[in-house]
C-alpha positions, 0 to 999 in steps of 0.5 A: 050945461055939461056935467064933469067926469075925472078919469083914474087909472085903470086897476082890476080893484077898481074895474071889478063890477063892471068886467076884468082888466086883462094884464100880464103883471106879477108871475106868469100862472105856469110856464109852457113851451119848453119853459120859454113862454108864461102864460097869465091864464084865465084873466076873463069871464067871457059871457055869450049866452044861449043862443050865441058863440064866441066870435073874433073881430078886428076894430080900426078907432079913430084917436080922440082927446080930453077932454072928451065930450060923453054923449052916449053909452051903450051896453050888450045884454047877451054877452061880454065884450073884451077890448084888446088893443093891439098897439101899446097906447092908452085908452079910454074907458068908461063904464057905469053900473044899470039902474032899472034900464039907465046908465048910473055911477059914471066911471072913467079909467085910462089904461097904462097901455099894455091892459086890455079889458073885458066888459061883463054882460049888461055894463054900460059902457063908451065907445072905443076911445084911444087917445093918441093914435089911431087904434086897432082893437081885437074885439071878444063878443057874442056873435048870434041872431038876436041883438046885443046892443043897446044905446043911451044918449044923454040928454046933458052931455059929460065932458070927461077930464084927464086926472089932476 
């Protein structure tokens, strides 16, 4: 049997306990470069730790569809996690809050194409998912020694719908 999720459009509102959403809507916060440039300052809370240190990567995911088959979730316990896309399509975002060491609350968001976002530390959450093409990400985490990931899989799969 697999259980049903329905996405929702992605809003900081609704995305606050799990991370921010990183846009550039409304006024930017200052004006720089010779007034030429806005910039939309400080839109996450970047988290690395102790014993780590911010690290810059590039991702390459492979396009998926809805419905999508939800088998696994995972989360980073010594940092945040941003995904910024570096195309202008949609993605999927799901997220769930902890519950004594198990994923709780499933949530699933679709950006609007121009939003990125950053997971808090701790959040459980699914695997790059765009949903149109090919997708390449610059990924913010925690670069250390220790590990930083952990996974669960479902023993009932969800089957994550588009919105009605």
């Amino acid at each position: 049997m697999t259980q049903i999720l329905t996405t929702a459009p992605l809003t900081a509102q609704a995305f606050a306990p799990f991370g921010d959403v990183l846009d550039a809507t409304g006024a930017p916060d200052k004006l720089i470069n010779q007034g030429l440039c806005g910039r939309f300052h400080d839109r996450a809370r970047l988290d690395f730790g102790a014993d780590g240190r911010a690290g810059i990567s590039i991702f390459d995911a492979q396009p998926r569809a809805l419905p999508y088959r939800l088998e696994m979730v995972e989360r980073h316990p010594e940092g945040s996690q941003a995904f910024i896309p570096m195309h202008d399509a949609p993605f999927l975002v799901i997220v769930a809050q902890d519950m004594s060491g198990q994923p709780e609350s499933l949530r699933a968001f679709l950006t609007d194409g121009s939003q990125a976002i950053n997971f808090h530390r701790n959040i459980w959450h699914g695997v790059l998912t765009p949903l149109s093409k090919p997708g390449r990400f610059a990924v913010i985490d925690r670069i250390g020694a220790t590990p930083n990931l952990e996974e669960h899989w479902f023993s009932t799969p969800w089957e994550v719908r588009g919105p009605v």
